[in-house]
N, C-alpha and C positions, 0 to 999 in steps of 0.2 A: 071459145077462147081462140083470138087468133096467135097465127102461128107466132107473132112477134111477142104476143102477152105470153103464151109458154116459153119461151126460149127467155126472156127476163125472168120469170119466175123459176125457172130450173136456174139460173144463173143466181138470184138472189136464195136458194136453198146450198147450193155449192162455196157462196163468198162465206155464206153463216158456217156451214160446217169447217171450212177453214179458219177463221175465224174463231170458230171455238177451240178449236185443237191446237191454237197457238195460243188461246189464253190459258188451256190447262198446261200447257208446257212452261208455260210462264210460272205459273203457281207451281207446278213443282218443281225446278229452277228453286224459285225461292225459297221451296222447303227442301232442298239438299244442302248438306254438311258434309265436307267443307265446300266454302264456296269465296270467288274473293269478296273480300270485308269494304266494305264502303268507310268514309270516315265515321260513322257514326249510326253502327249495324243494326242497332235496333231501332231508331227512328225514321233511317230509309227504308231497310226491310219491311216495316210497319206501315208504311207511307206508299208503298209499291203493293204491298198484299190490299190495304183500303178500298185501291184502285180496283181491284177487280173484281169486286165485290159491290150487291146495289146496295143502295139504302136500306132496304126491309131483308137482306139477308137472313138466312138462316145455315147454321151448320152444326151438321149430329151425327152421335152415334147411335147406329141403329144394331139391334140384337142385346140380348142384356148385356153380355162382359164389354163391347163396346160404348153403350149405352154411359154403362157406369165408368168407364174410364174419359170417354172424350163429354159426356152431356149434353148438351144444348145449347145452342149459342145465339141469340137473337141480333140484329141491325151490324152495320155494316162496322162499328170501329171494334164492339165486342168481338166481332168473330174476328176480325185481326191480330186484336191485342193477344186472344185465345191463342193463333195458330202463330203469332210470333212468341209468343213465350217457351216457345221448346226451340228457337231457334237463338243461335250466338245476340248477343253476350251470355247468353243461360248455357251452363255447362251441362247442362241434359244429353246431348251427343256429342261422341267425338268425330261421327261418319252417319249419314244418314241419305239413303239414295234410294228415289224411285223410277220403278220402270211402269210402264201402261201397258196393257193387250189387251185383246179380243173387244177393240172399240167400236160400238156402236154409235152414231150422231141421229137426232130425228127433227131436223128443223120444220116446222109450221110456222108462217108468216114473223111477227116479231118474239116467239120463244123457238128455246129447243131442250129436247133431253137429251144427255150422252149418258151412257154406260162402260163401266172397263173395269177390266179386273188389274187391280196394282200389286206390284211384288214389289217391297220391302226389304231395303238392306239396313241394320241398325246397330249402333256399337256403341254403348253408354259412355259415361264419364267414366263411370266404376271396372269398365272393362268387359262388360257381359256383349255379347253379340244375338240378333235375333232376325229370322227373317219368317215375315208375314206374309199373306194372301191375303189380300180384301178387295170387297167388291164397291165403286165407287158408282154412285146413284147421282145425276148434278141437272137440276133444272137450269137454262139461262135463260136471259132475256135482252133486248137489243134494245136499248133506250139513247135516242140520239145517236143513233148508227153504231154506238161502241157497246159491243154484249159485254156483258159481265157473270157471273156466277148470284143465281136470287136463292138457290136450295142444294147446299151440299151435304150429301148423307152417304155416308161411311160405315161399311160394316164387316167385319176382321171375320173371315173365313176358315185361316189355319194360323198358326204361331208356331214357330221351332225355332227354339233356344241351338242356337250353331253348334253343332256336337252334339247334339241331343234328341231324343225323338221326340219326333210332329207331337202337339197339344190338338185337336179336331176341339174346337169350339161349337157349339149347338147356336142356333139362332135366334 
């Protein structure tokens, strides 16, 4: 390979990992509560989360108690519709905020996986508070220069009810 073909392909590994770590900022962005309201929060929000998502998406919970709470989600409007239903107008949270760490990116040609553990701020409608640990697992893929999310899979590591001692979840 010469030196000009490495130095592009080190560069197109670098624009993709950038790249991806501003589409997950973007999605979660979009899954924070509160956030400001568009005129019409559920049809943008829904219209923006679409976006970032491929065609043949998929997004899951993986381990059983995850599993059985988030399920399965196939193609790109379902898994939208899915992850905007716990967002405004639905009064499911009154606060709802994520952080990312210990990120990993691994782009090879037009895919890549990332890895992060997300910490969880959550405060219901009912008033309960809870903050989580989960490890988030996301295939992408780069289709027309714009990556998107094709496998997101999610899986809840610890649970504590604010006030309360850590739940340790099995996987």
């Amino acid at each position: 390979m010469s030196e000009l073909a490495n130095l592009q392909q080190r560069l197109a590994v670098l624009e993709g990992e950038s790249q991806v770590r501003r589409l997950m900022a973007r999605y979660m962005d979009l899954c924070d509560v509160p956030r400001n309201a568009p005129a019409s929060p559920s049809l943008e929000i829904t219209a923006e989360l679409t976006a970032l998502f491929s065609e043949d998406a998929i997004w899951e919970g993986i381990g059983r108690e995850t599993a059985q709470t988030f399920g399965h989600h196939q193609g790109r409007a379902a898994v939208a519709a899915f992850v905007a239903a716990y967002l405004p107008p639905s009064p499911h949270f009154s606060l709802n905020l994520h952080y990312l760490t210990s990120e990993m990116i691994r782009v090879e040609g037009e895919g890549a996986r990332g890895q992060w553990i997300m910490q969880q701020i959550s405060t219901y409608a009912d008033g309960r508070s809870e903050l989580f640990g989960t490890r988030l697992d996301i295939d992408f893929r780069c289709i027309d220069g714009n990556w998107l999310i094709s496998h997101f899979r999610t899986q809840r590591l610890f649970q504590q009810p604010l006030g309360a001692p850590r739940e340790v979840l099995s996987a």
